[in-house]
Structures are given as structure tokens and as C-alpha cells.
N, C-alpha and C positions, 0 to 999 in steps of 0.2 A: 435845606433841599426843598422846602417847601410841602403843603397840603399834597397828598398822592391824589393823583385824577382817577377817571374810570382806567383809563388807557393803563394808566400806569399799573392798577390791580391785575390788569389782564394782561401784561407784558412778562415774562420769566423774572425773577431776580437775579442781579449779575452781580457775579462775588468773584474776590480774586483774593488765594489762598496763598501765603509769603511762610518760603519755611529756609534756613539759613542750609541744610543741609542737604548734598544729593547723595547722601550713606545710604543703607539699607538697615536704619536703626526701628525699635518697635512703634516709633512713633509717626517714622517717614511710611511705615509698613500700613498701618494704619489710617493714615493718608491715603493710601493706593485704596483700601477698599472702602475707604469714606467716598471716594471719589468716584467709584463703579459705582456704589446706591446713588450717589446725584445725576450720573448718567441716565438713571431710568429713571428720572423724574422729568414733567415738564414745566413745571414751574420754577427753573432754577433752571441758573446756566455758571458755572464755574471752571473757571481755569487757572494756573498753578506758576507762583515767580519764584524758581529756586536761586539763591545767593552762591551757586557755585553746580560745578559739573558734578557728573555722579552717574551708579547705576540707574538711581531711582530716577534721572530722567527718560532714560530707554523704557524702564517699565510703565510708565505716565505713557508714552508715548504710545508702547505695541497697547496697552487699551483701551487706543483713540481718546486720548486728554490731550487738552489745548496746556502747553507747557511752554515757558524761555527759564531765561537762563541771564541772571543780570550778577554779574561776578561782585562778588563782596572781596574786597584783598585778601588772600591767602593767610595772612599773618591776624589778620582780626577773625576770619573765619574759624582757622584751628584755638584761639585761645581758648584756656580751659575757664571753668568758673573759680578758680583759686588763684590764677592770674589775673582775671578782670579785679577781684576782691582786693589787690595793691593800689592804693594812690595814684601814686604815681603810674602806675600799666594803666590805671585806666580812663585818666586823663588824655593819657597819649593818644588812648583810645579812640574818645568819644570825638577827639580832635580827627585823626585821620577817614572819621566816620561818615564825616561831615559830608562829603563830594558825593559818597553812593546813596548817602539819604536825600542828598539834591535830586541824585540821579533818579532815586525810587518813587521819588514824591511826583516830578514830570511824568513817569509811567504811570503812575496813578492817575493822575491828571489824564493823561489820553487816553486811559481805558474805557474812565467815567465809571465805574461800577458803582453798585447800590449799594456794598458794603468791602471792608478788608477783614480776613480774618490772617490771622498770623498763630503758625503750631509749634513755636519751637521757643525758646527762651530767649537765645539770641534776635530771634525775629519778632518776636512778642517788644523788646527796648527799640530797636530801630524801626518798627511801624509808629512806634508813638509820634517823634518829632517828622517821619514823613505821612503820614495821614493829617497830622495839622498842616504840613504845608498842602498840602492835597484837599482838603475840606472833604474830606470822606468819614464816615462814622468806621472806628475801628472794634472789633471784638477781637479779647484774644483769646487763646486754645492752650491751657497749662499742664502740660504732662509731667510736672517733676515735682513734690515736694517741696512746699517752699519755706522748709524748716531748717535748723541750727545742723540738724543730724543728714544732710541732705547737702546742705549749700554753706558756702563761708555765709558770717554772721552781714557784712556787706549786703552782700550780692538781696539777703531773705530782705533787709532792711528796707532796700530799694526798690525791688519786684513787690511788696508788700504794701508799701504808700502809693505805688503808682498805680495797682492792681483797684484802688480804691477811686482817682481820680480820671487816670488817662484810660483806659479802653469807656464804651459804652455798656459792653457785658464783658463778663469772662465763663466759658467752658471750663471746668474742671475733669477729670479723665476717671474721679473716683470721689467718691463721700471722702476718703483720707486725704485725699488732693487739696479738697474743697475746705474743709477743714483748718489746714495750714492758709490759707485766705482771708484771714476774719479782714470783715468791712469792705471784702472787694465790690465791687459796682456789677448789679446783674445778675450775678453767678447763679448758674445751674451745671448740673452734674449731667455727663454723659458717657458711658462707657464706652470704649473702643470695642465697637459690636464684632462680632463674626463673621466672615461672608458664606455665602450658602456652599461655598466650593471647598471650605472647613473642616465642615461637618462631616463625619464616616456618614454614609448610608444605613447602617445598622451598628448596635456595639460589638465590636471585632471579639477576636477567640486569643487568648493572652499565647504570646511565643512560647514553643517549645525550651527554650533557653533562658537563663534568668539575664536581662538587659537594665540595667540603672542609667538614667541619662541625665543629664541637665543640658538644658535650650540657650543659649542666649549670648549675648554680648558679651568680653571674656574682660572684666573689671573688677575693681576691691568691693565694689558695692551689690556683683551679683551671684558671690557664695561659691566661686569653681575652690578658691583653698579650702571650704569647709565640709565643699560635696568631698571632697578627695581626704581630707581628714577622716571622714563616717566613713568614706569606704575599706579604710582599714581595718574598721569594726567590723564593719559586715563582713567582709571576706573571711574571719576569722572562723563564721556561722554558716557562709553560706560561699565556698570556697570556687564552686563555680561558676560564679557570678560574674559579669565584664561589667562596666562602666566606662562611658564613653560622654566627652564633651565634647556639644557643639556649639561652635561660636566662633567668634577671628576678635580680637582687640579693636577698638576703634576710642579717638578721641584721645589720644595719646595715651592708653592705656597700654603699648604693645613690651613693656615691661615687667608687666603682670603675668602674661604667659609664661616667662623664664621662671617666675616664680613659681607657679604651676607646674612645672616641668620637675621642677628641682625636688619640690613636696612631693613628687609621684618618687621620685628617684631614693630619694630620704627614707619612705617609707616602706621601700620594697615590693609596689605596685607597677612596675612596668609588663608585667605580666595581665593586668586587671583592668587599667584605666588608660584610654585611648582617646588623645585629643584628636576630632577628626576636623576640624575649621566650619566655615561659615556653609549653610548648606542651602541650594535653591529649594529644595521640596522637605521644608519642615515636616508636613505630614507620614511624607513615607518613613522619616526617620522615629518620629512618634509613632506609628503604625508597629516598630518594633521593637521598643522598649516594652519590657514587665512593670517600671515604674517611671514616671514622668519626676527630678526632682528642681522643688525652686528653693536655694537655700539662700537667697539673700541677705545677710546679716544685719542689715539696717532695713526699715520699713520701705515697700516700695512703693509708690504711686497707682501701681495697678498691678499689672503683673500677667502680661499677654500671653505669658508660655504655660501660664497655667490654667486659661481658657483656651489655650487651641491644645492642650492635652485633651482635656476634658473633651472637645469638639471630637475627635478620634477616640475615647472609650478607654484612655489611659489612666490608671489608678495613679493619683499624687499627693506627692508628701512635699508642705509647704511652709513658710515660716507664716508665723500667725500674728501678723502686722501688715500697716499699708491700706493697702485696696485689695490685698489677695482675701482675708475674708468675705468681702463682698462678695466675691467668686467662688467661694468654694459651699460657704455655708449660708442656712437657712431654707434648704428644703428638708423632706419628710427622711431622706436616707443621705447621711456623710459619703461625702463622694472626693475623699482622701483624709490625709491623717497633718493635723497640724502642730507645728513646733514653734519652740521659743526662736525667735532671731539669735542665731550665735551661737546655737548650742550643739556644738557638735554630737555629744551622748544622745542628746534627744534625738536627733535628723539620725541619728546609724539607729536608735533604737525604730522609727516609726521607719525608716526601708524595711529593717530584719523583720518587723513585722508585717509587715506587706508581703515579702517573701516568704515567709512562714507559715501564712493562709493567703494562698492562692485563690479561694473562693471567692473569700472575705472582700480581696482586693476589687477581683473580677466583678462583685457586686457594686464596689465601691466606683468602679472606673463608670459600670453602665449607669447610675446614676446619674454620675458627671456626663456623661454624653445626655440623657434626657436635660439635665437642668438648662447645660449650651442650646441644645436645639429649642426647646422654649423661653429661655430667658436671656441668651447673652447675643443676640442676632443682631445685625448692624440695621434693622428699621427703624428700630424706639430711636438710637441717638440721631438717625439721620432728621429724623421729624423733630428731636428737639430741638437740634442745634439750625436747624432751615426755618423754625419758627421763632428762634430768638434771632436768626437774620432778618427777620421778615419786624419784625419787633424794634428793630437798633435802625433801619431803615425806612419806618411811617408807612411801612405796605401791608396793611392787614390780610392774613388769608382770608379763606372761607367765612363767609357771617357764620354766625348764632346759629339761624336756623337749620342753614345745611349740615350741622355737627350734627354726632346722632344725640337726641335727647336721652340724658341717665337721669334715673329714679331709682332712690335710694329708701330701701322698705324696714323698718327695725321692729319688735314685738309692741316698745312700749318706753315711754323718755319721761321715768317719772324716777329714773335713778343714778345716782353717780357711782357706774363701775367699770370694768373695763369692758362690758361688749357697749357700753357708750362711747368711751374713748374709740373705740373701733369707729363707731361712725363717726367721728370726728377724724380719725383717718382715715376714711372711705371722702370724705367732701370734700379734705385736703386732695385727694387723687382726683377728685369730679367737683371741683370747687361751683360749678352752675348746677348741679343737681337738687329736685326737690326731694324732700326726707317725706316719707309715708309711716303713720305710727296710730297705734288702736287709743292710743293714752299719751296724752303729753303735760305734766308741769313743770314750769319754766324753774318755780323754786326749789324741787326736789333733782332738780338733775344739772348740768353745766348748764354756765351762762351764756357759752358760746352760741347755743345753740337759737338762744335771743336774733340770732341775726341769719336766718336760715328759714327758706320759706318750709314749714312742717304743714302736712295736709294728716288730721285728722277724723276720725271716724263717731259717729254719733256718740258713741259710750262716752268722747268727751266731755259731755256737758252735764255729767252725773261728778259732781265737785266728790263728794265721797270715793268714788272709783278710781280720781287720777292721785289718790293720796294712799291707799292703800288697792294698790293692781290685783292682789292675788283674789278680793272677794270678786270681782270682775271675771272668775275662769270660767261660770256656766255661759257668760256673754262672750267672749273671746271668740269661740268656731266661727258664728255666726256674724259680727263684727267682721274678722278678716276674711270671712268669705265677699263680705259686699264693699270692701276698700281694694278698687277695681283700683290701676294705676296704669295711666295711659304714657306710655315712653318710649325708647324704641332698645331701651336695655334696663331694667331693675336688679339692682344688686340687693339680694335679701340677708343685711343680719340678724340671725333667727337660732333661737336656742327655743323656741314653739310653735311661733305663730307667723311672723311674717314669713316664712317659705309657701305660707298659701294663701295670701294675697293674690289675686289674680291681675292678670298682667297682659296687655297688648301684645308686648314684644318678649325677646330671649328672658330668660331669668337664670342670674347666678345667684346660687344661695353659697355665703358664706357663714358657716355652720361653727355656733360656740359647743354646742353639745343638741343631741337628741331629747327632748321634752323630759328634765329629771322626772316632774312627778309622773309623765307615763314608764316608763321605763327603769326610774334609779328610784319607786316611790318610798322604801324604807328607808335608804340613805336620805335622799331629801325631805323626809321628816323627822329622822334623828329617830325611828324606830318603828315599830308594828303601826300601819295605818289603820288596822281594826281598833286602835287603841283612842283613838281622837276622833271627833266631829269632822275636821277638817279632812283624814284618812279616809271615813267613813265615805265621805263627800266623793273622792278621789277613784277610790273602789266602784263606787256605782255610776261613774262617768266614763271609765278606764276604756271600756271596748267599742264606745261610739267614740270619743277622741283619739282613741290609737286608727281607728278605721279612716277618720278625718287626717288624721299626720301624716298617714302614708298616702292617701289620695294623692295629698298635699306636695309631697316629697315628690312623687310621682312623676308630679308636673314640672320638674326644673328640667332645666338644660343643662347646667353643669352645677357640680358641689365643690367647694373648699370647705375642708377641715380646722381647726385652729390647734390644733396637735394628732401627734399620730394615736390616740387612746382616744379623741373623736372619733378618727376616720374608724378607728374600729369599730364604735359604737353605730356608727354612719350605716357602716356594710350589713351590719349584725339586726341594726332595727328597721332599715327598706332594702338591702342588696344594694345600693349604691356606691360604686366605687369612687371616694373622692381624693383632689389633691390638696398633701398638707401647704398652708400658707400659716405662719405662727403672726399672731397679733401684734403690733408694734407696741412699746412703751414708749413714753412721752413726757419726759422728768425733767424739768428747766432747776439743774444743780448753783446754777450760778445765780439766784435770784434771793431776794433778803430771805434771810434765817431767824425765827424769831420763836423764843424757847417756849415750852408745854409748861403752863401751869397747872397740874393736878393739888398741887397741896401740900407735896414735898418735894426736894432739892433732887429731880433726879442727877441731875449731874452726867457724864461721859459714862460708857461702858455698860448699858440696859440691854435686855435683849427687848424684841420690838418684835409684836402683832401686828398686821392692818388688813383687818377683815370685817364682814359681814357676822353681823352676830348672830348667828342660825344652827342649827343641830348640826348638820354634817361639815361644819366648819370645823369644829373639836375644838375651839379656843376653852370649853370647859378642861379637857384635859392637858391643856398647855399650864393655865394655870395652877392646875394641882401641881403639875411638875415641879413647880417653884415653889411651891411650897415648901419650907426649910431649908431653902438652898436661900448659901450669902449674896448670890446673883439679886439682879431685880426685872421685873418686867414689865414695860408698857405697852396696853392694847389698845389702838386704835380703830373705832368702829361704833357703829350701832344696829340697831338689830332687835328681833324679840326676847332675845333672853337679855337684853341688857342688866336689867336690874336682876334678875338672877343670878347675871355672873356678879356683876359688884358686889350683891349680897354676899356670894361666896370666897371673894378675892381674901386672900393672906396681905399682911400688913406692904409685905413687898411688890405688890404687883398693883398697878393704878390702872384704869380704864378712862380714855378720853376719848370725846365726838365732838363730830362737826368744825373739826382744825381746820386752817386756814392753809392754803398753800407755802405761806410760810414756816409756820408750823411744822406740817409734813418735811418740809426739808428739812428744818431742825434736828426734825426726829430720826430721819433716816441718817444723817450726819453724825449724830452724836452718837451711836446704839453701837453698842458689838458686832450683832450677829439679829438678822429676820430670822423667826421661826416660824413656820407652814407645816401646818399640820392635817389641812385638809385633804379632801377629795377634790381634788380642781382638774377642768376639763383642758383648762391651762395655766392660769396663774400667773400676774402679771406683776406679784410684789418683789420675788427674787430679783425681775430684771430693775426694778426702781432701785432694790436695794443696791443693788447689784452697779446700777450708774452713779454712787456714792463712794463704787469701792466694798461695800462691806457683803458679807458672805451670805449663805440661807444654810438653816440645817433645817428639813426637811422631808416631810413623810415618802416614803421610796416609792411612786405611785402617781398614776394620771401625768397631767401636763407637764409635771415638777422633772419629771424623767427627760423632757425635752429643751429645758429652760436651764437644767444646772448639770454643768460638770461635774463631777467628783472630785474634789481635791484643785478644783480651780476656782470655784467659786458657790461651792458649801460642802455639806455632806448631810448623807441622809441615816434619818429610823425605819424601820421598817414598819413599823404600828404603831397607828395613832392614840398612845397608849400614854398616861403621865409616868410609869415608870422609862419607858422606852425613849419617850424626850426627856426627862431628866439625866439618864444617862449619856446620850447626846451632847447636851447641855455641859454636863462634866468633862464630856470628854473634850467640847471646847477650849476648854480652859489653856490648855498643852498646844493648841494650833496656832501656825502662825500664816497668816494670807497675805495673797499680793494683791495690793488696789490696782494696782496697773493692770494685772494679767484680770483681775474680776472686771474692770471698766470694756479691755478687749474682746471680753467675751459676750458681754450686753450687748455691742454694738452691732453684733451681727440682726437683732432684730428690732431698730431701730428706724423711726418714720418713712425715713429715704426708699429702704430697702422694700417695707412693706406695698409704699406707691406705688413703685416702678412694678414689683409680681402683680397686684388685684388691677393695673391698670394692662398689663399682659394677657392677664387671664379675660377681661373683659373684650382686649380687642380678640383672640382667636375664637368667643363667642359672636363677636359682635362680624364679623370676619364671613 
């Protein structure tokens, strides 16, 4: 298509959007309000070629979309994906295909657009061969799964090599979508946003009557036999209760229903559970349910009914696979209750309790309406997916300089831990942003950061200062008072000093904790500060630096938390109310493994430290723990007591530093169980562990309370005590865990997730 001229930047982009169905499926739904936000743009002009008639072209129509209508054969339209996956069907197939992709590929041709996007699976295979006759660059739009548990093994084979060659990019509808994609071409994730007409106005007052519902299209894959199975539970407990599905069959699914019918009738529910059909105004029927359910039994791709629950203030209980964690989980309050896929005891126990505390619920549902109304809204995907067209078409938006310039502020980058990984996923979200820091060495911190322009402040050039920061505290105030940073947004990660940085523009501080040594200074020295030089130090600094913190604090615009045991600390040391955003971890499991030599054969089945070797760590009393136990222990870490601990270690416990990323796999791979025994503001080893599969037992307290389930993925002590983890420890022994359900539980705080909230929260600062 050639170099883009000036004309051409300043002309709208013309896209034309190919979906095979005119149903009223979640994805055709999704369509309609993709296509309202393109409406209110002027950069973009879009309009819609459906492969057959349907409701959803009236609805295109009444609001004002440019829509036709190019018939695909009825017989290739309705096949299902278990028909094409025959041989011989789908030969016959691709042969009768032929005439309408001639046909589509002409249409193309005379529209001339800038780009094709295709949303549908069937339209996704027959854009390929008509955009190459067409010479138009094609993206496609993947809302299903394209795994074994989802699709015949065919159909994943096919959609999977081509996903890699034939489109330019591909949209995904979910992190789990995207997932099932490896090596596709392009790929970025975009959520089937919200539209503002979604949203309750406020979170509603829960019905006088107990209402159980399930939303959605009535097929094997979207849990009406399992919702109606748990309802027989429930009615046992909560004998009032109705249950009503909505939906109508679609896709040859209308055999399904009977079956449905017949399980009501079996189980003596005609009384309880009410199929009402397909409904125009999903909201008002959400509006009166007491609980929203999705009980899918195989993972689903996204999970639409369990964001426009949430959009109305409906508490839901959801299977915990797919795309619906992305949805549900990783803000500051659970805003529904999750289940295993399939398990009916589980889905009737988390209704009964929903119905059981009506508060609880009630609390749970308003969350979910906050997280919708700030994170699940149809802007972010409308801007990705219209800058990956603008991308697959050689039309750049806006330059460089008209973005708003982000500056990105950190205390100090002279260490490898996680509030550094944090800026490395803060650059990832603001990949042009400069990094601002009182101290930077390149040796003692990631490498990554070799490649990122860092601006800092005179204390740099004291070679002593950037190798050991803490004797640097009486210079710090002063330092970050005069690393002015000129931007038109700074995001501050600060556990001291960069929140008072001063700054041109908005400032978000994303907060690991409130200044230990002001604040936490006995725990962060591992005891009485009257007792040390260094205390002593602290003591007669304490009320001109606490006076400086909160100036400091003073001046932001908005805070994030990195758990809810910050935000306490947050309110409790400036009155600051802020919102929880939990840290991402960042664990590449698939890369070489390469074993820990300490000196002896640890072998499979260690239990595993990896921490900062420091007083309020407690790896002293982890160690003791082991002591006399047959178990073994390796800690990973360095720190001041290093040689203290080693001096103290029992034959069974080894201390190693400075491993290699290989290594740490290793380690995390081969071990039993992490132990955390700290005081951590969050704590990012559970989740590492935790992406290996393997468990944390762990002190019951700070971050760790937000990071591990109970019995999904460890269990805790209550006191960071060597009897109390020894006990632990033992009780280990007798436990047996799931790697699957630990891996599903990680993922909810996982790179993706954390981009998409800090780059939220900057634009309605930025805003």
C-alpha cells in the first residue's frame, strides 16, 4: 500500500468488520458496543459485512452503523466446529466456499478500506483466502479458546498455524484466549469493554426475595445442567429461593434445552428453577437477581455475564478458569466467590453462602460494580485495537510528542528486588518513559535496566553510596528534594523517597510500604533502635524525616497500595486513602534449569527461602526450625547476617547467593513447599512459587494474607517463631496440593493484569 502521505494521516482509517453471524451471541453483542465507541471517534470510520441475516443487523442499524448483508450458504453457515473437524465435511467445505470468498474478496476490492478485521472463527478462515485476493492487510478478533478442551483437535491445529502466518495481528478477548495462541502474529489482548449504558448509576439495594440466575446462551459448555444440579443443594438450605435461566439455544444447541427440562423435572425442581428464554434487557433481569451465576464447566474465553453482573452491583459466583479471573479478581475487595469448573458441591456451596450473608454478598457485589466502572469500560480496548489497525496499515497516530510525556520516579536502583521488578513493569506499561532515581548501579540491580534512559541525582557520583544506600539516609531528604522531574505524568515507586520528588505535572505514587525505618523502626532493625549506632542514628532523625514524608505524601495526586496491609499503613501514617493494585510477578518457568551447587546432593523435596538476609526477615528462625527435622532447607539470599546465618545453619540447611536465573528455576522446581516467614508489605515469592505449582506455608500476616489462599495454594503460622514453623513444616508432610489450581491462582496477578490497572489509573489521573 505503500509509504502513508501527509493526507493520508489526516484522513479517518477505513476498516470493515466481517463476522459470519447475524445471532445475538456475546461476541456479536460486543460488536454492537465496539462499534458505538468507534462511532464517537473521528479518526476511524467502520462499517460491518455480516455473512447472513439476523437480529444483530437491525440492531447495527437503529444505531446508525453502516451494515450489508453478503449471504454465506446456510449449510456452511450453521456448521458446527465438530463438523468442519471431519475430512471429508470439510473438504466439501472449503470447496463450496469458494464462490462467496470470490464474492467477498470483490467487496473488498470496492470498498478499498485500510484494514479487514474479522470477529468470529468462521470469519476469521474465510477472510484469509479473501483478503489475499483483495490485497488488504487482515487482523483477526479471537473470542473462543483455541484449545483441545474448547475445539476438535483439527480445527485448534489449523486456527493455530494460520494464527501465526495468515492474519497481520490478532486480538485476543482475554490473557486465557491469548494464551491458547502461542506464536500467533501481533497478538495483543483486549477485553470486550463495557459500554457506559451497563453500568448501574450507583450499587443497587440486593431484592427483597432470594433470586439465583444464570445469563447466557443455553449449551453443554455454559453450565445450565450444573447451575440446576447446585440448585438442588441450595433449596435444601435456603427453601425460598427461585432460580431462573436465561438464554434460548443457539448453534445447534437446541437439544440441550430438553435436557435441562428433564434435570429440573428429575430432580423435583419445577417448583424452583424457571427457564425464562433469551432476554432484550439483560440488565433489568440482573437488576433482580440476589446472585449472578456462571458455571461454565470447561474454561471460557472471557466470560461477558460476569462483567455485566458486576456492571449492576450483582454479587457472583463463578468457575475459576478462562478469562473470568481476569474479571473477577485482583482488586483490594473479592467481588464474588470462585469455584472449580464442574463441581457442582462447590457452585451450591459458594450460592449457599452468598445467601447465607447477605452483607457479605452485598459487599462483594459493590465492589464488583467499582472494579467495572473503573476497569472493565470499552475505551482501553477501543484504543488498542484502533492502534493495532493503525499499526497493520502503515498509518501512524499521533507523534511522540503530542503523547503525554511519563516519568517514572523509584527511591534508588542499586538492588535486585521486587519493588524493582515493579519498575520494570511500570516501563513495560510506559515503555518511552524516563526512570528518575537518587542512586543507580548497573551491577547491583537488573540488567534490564542497561537499556533505559535513568536520570540521576548528584549522590551518584559518591561510588561508595551507590553500593551500600542505607549510609546515604542523612543525604536522601535533600537529594530528592532537588530531582525536580519535568513530565506531564510521574509515577512514583516509593517505599521512602521518591513520592517527594517534585514534579511539573500529576503525580501517582505507587506505594510498597510507608518508610519502615520511620514508622516499622523496631521491626526494621530486628529490635530496640536504642540498642545500635545505626537506631541511635534513626532516633534523632525520626521527626525532621517523618515531617519531610508527609509534606512529601501531601503532594501527590493519587496513591496505589501494593496490598491492603499498605493501604492501612497508607491512611494510618498521612490520612491518605488509597487503591489496592498488587505487584505483578514475572517468572519465565519454561527457560533452562540448571541445578544449585551448595556442597551436597540436595536432590527433589527441600523446602526453599528466597529472601533478603535482614532482621525482620526471620530466615534465623526458619532455620532453627529445621533443625532436627529429616526435612532439608535451602535459602536463597544475601544480606547482613549472612555469615551469621551460615555460621548458625544445622548440617541440613544450605545458604546460597547470587544464582543465576537458571538456578532460581531450578530451585523453585525442584523444592516442596516456599516458606515466608516475614513481615512483608507484600511478598512476591509465593507468587514465583506459586508459578511452578508449588505451595508457601507462611507467617499469617501483611501481604502474604493477600497473595495465598488457604488450602489452594499454602497455609499459614501464625508467629514467626521456629517452633510455630516447625510445626507447619510437619504438618506438611500429610498435605497434598494441586499444581494446577496453585498455577490458576498466580495468574490473577500476573504482568498483563498489572499493565492494563497502572495504565487505568494513570489515564483518569492523566484525564
Amino acid at each position: 500500500m505503500g509509504k502513508p502521505t501527509v493526507s493520508d494521516r489526516a484522513r479517518p482509517l477505513e476498516v470493515v468488520i466481517l463476522d459470519h453471524t447475524a445471532q445475538l451471541g456475546g461476541a456479536e453483542l460486543a460488536l454492537l458496543r465496539q462499534m458505538d465507541a468507534l462511532a464517537a471517534r473521528d479518526d476511524v470510520v467502520a462499517r460491518v459485512i455480516l455473512f447472513g441475516n439476523g437480529p444483530l443487523v437491525d440492531r447495527l442499524r437503529d444505531h446508525g452503523h453502516e451494515v450489508e448483508v453478503l449471504p454465506l450458504r446456510p449449510g456452511l453457515r450453521r456448521m458446527t466446529r465438530y463438523e468442519a473437524a471431519r475430512p471429508a465435511t470439510a473438504a466439501k467445505s472449503a470447496a463450496g466456499a469458494i464462490p462467496f470468498v470470490r464474492r467477498l474478496a470483490a467487496r473488498l476490492r470496492q470498498l478499498d478500506v485500510d484494514v479487514v478485521h474479522t470477529t468470529s472463527l468462521k470469519a476469521d478462515l474465510l477472510g484469509v483466502p479473501a483478503v489475499r485476493l483483495a490485497g488488504r492487510p487482515l487482523v483477526w478478533h479471537v473470542h473462543d479458546r483455541i484449545s483441545r478442551d474448547y475445539l476438535p483437535t483439527p480445527v485448534v491445529a489449523l486456527v493455530r498455524g494460520l494464527a501465526a502466518r495468515a492474519p497481520r495481528a490478532v486480538v485476543a478477548n482475554s490473557r486465557a484466549t491469548a494464551e491458547t495462541l502461542p506464536g500467533a502474529r501481533g497478538l495483543v489482548v483486549a477485553h470486550p469493554g463495557l459500554a457506559p449504558d451497563q453500568l448501574a448509576p450507583a450499587p443497587r439495594t440486593r431484592p427483597a426475595t432470594p433470586v439465583v440466575g444464570i445469563l447466557g446462551r443455553i449449551a453443554p459448555t455454559k453450565g445450565q445442567l450444573e447451575f440446576v444440579r447446585a440448585a438442588a443443594q441450595v433449596v435444601r438450605r435456603h427453601p425460598e429461593a427461585t432460580f431462573c435461566i436465561m438464554g434460548s439455544p443457539m448453534f445447534g444447541h437446541e437439544e440441550h434445552e430438553g435436557e435441562i427440562r428433564h434435570e429440573i423435572a428429575r430432580l423435583g425442581l419445577d417448583d424452583h428453577v424457571e427457564l425464562v428464554g433469551f432476554s432484550d434487557d439483560p440488565a433489568a433481569e440482573l437488576d433482580a437477581m440476589t446472585v449472578a451465576v456462571h458455571a461454565s464447566p470447561v474454561p471460557e474465553p472471557y466470560g461477558q455475564v460476569v462483567a455485566e453482573a458486576m456492571a449492576r452491583g450483582v454479587p457472583v459466583v463463578a468457575t475459576d478458569a478462562g478469562g473470568v479471573p481476569e474479571i473477577v479478581t485482583g482488586g483490594p475487595v473479592p467481588v464474588g466467590w470462585l469455584v472449580r469448573p464442574g463441581d457442582v458441591d462447590a457452585l451450591a456451596e459458594a450460592i449457599t453462602a452468598a445467601l447465607d450473608d447477605p452483607d457479605e454478598a452485598e459487599r462483594r457485589g459493590a465492589a464488583g460494580w467499582q472494579r467495572a466502572r473503573t476497569d472493565l469500560g470499552i475505551g482501553p480496548s477501543t484504543d488498542t485495537i484502533v492502534g493495532l489497525w493503525r499499526e497493520v496499515a502503515g498509518r501512524p497516530g499521533p507523534s511522540t510528542h503530542e503523547r503525554p510525556r511519563v516519568a517514572i520516579a523509584h527511591d534508588y536502583l542499586t538492588q535486585r528486588g521486587g519493588a524493582e521488578r515493579v519498575v520494570l513493569a511500570l516501563l513495560r506499561a510506559f515503555p518511552d518513559a524516563t526512570v528518575h532515581t537518587t542512586l543507580y548501579d548497573p551491577a547491583g540491580t537488573f540488567p534490564e535496566f542497561r537499556d533505559v534512559d535513568i536520570r540521576v541525582s548528584p549522590l551518584n557520583r559518591v561510588g561508595p553510596l551507590r553500593r551500600h544506600h542505607r549510609a546515604a539516609l542523612p543525604f536522601l531528604p535533600l537529594a530528592s528534594s532537588l530531582l525536580r522531574i519535568d513530565a506531564d505524568l510521574v509515577i512514583a515507586s516509593s517505599s521512602g523517597w521518591a513520592h517527594g520528588f517534585p514534579t511539573t505535572g500529576p503525580k501517582l505514587v505507587y506505594c510498597h510500604a510507608p518508610a519502615r525505618w520511620l514508622y516499622q523502626s523496631e521491626r526494621y532493625l530486628g529490635g530496640d533502635p536504642r540498642r545500635s549506632p545505626t537506631g541511635l542514628a534513626l532516633l534523632a532523625l525520626r521527626a525532621p524525616l517523618r515531617r519531610w514524608d508527609r509534606r512529601a505524601a501531601a503532594r501527590a495526586d493519587a496513591y496505589l497500595a501494593n496490598s491492603r496491609v499498605v493501604r492501612d499503613r497508607v491512611h494510618e501514617a498521612y490520612g491518605i486513602d488509597a487503591e489496592v493494585l498488587p505487584p505483578p510477578f514475572a517468572v519465565d518457568t519454561t527457560g533452562e534449569r540448571a541445578p544449585v551447587d551448595e556442597g551436597v546432593e540436595l536432590g527433589p523435596g527441600y523446602h526453599l527461602v528466597v529472601s533478603r538476609l535482614l532482621p525482620y526477615k526471620n530466615v534465623d528462625q526458619v532455620i532453627e526450625a529445621f533443625r532436627g527435622l529429616p526435612e532439608r532447607l535451602l535459602v536463597v539470599g544475601a544480606g547482613p547476617l549472612l555469615e551469621q546465618l551460615r555460621a548458625a545453619a544445622p548440617d541440613n540447611v544450605r545458604i546460597a547467593t547470587d544464582l543465576t536465573d537458571a538456578q532460581m528455576r531450578w530451585a523453585y522446581s525442584h523444592a516442596r513447599a516456599l516458606v515466608a516467614a516475614s513481615h512483608e508489605d507484600f511478598g512476591l515469592s509465593p507468587l514465583e512459587a506459586g508459578a511452578f505449582g508449588r505451595p508457601t506455608l507462611a507467617l499469617r500476616a501483611g501481604g502474604y494474607l493477600d497473595t495465598i489462599a488457604e488450602g489452594v495454594n499454602g497455609a499459614f503460622f501464625d508467629v514467626p517463631t521456629g517452633d510455630a514453623i516447625r510445626a507447619a513444616v510437619v504438618a506438611d508432610r500429610s498435605a497434598t496440593w494441586d499444581d494446577a489450581a496453585i498455577r490458576a491462582h498466580v495468574e490473577a496477578f500476573s504482568p498483563n493484569r498489572f499493565v492494563e490497572r497502572v495504565r487505568a489509573a494513570a489515564a483518569r489521573l492523566a484525564s
